[in-house]
N, C-alpha and C positions, 0 to 999 in steps of 0.2 A: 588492378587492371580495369579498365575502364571497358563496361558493357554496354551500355544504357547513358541516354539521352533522352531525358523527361521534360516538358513544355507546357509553358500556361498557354490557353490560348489566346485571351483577346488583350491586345494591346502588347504582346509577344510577338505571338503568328498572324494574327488580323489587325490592321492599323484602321484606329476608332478616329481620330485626327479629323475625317474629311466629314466625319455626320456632323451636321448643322440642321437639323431636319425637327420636328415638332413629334418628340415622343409621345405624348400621350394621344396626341391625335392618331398617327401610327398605331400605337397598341387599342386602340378605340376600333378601328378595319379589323383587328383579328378578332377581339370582343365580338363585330359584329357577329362575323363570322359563327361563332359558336351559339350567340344566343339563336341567329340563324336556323341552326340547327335542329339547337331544343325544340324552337315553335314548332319547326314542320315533322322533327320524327320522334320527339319524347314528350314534350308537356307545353300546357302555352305557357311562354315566354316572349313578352311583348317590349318590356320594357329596358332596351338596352341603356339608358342615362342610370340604373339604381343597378344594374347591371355590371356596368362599370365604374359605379361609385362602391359597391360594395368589394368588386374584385378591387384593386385600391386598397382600400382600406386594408382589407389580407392581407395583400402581398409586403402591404409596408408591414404591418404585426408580424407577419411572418421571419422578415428582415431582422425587425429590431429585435426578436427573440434569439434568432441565431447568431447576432451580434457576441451573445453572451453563451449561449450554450455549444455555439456552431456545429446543431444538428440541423442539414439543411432543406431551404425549401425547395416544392417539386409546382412547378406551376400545373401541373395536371391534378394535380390536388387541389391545388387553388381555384383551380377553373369547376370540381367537383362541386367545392363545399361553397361556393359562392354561390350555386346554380341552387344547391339544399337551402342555403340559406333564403333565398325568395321562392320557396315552396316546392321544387321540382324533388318527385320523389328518388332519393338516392339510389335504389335497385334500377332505377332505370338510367342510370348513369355509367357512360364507361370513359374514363380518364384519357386513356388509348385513344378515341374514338372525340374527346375534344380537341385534344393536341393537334390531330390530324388535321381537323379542320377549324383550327387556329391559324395555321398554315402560317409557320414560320419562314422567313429562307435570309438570305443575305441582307441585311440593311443596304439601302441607300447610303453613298459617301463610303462605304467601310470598302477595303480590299487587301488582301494579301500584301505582305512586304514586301520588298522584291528581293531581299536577301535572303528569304528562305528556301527558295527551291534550291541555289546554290552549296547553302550550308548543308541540309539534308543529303544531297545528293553527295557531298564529301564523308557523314556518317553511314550512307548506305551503302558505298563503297568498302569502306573499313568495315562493314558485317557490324555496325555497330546498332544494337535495336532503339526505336524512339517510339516515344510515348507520349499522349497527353491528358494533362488533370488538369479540369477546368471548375472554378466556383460556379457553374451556370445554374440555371435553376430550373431549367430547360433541362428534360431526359437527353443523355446524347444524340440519341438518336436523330434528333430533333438538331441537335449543333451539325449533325454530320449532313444532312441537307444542305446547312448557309455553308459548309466545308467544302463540298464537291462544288458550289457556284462560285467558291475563289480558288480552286483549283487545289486545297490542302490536302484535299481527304485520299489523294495516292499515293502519298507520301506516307500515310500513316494507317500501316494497313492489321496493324498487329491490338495495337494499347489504345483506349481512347477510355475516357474516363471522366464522368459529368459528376459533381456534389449530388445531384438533383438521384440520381442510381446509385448511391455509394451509401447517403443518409446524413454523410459527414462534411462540412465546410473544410478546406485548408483554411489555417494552419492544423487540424486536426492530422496526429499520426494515421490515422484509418485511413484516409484519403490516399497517402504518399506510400503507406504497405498496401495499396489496392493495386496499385500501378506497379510497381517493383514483384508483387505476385505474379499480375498477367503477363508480366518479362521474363519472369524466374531470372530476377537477380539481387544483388547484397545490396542494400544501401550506399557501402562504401567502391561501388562496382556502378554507380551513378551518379549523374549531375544534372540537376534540375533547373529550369530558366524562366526565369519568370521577372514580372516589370512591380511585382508590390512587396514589401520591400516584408510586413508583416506575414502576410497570408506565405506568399511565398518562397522569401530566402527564412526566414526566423523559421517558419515551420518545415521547410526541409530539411537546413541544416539539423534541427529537432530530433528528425527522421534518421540523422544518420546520413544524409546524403550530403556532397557536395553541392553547394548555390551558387548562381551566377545573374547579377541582376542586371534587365535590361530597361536602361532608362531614355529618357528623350532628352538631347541636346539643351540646356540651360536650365535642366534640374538639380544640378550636381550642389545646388543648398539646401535642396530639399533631402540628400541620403544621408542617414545616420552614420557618423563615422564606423560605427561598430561594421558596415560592411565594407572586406578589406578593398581596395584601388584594386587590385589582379582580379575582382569576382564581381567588374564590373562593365557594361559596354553598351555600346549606344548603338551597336548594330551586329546581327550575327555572323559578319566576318570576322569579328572580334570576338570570337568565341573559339575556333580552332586554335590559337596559340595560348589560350587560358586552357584548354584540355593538354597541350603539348606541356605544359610546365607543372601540371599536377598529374598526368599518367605518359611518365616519357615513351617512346617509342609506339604508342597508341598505334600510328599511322607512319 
């Protein structure tokens, strides 16, 4: 019986497509921001160029470790021990308190798909609960701000679920029982959707759940045969008749 409808977020729920934009310059504006901070209410902190060459540095180490271990990063951590690392004393640091004014919110180019208010509102109808797990590295909390600017976040008002709060990367089981907890449902009483083919279908299905992968139009040589043709779709109208043939009468 079918309960539960689990979701990645970016590049599922939020289309990445239209950013053509200069990341590191971008991420350089929140840096400021932070070091910002430091100067005026913790320690001087002048130098935002070693600033943001050290944070860099971390956050890729950070990456490449959880590559392997996929215990994952928390950029509020990152943002801590960068600050320690060019001399600011740690007690006078609060994680909470750089995030904030990191001040993340919606990218430039990114927006909501336009098929998912429709699909949602087809599971919210049928009492069917939804959820999402995201690899971010970003606290949710933090996702749920760029959420409410593309309009997701009232749609999902129950389960939301960040790597960055959990400790664990998908494909890790912890992640996919963190979610299936905050639902109070079975594994096999959910299907998860998601656009990476690893992280996501290989470690749901893992999990015990149903997978359904959602790719973009002229990738279909890029997916590993092993995921079947029915657990695959290129847009989430193509998602209710893949529920209707593996939980009949759902709806």
């Amino acid at each position: 019986m079918l309960k539960a409808v689990l979701f990645d977020l970016d590049d599922t729920l939020i289309d990445w497509s239209g950013f053509h934009g200069d990341w590191a310059r971008m991420e350089r504006q929140h840096l400021h921001n932070v070091v910002d901070y430091i100067r005026v209410n913790v320690h001087p902190l002048n130098d935002l160029d070693a600033y943001a060459t050290e944070f860099r540095m971390r956050t890729m180490d950070a990456w490449t470790a959880a590559r392997t271990s996929l215990r994952a990063p928390n950029l509020g951590t990152v943002l801590v021990e960068t600050a320690v690392a060019l001399g600011v004393p740690s007690e006078k640091l609060d994680a909470r308190r750089l995030l904030e004014v990191y001040a993340w919110n919606a990218v430039p180019g990114t927006r909501m798909f336009p098929d998912v208010p429709g699909a949602l509102m087809q599971l919210h109808r049928r009492h069917i609960k939804v959820g999402i797990i995201t690899n971010a590295y970003q606290p949710m909390w933090i996702r749920e701000v760029e959420m409410a600017s593309h309009g997701i976040l009232q749609h999902f008002p129950e389960c939301r679920i960040s790597a960055a709060d959990i400790g664990y990367l998908k494909p890790h089981p912890t992640i996919f029982q963190a979610a299936l907890n905050c639902l109070d449902v079975k594994p096999n009483e959910a299907v998860f959707v998601g656009d990476d083919p690893d992280a996501d279908i290989s470690g749901a299905e893992a999990a015990g759940l149903y997978a359904v992968l959602r790719y973009s139009p002229g990738q279909e040589s890029e997916i590993e045969p092993s995921i079947a043709q029915d657990a695959r779709i290129t847009s989430l109208v193509q998602l209710l008749p893949i529920l209707d043939r593996w939980f009949p009468g759902w709806r």
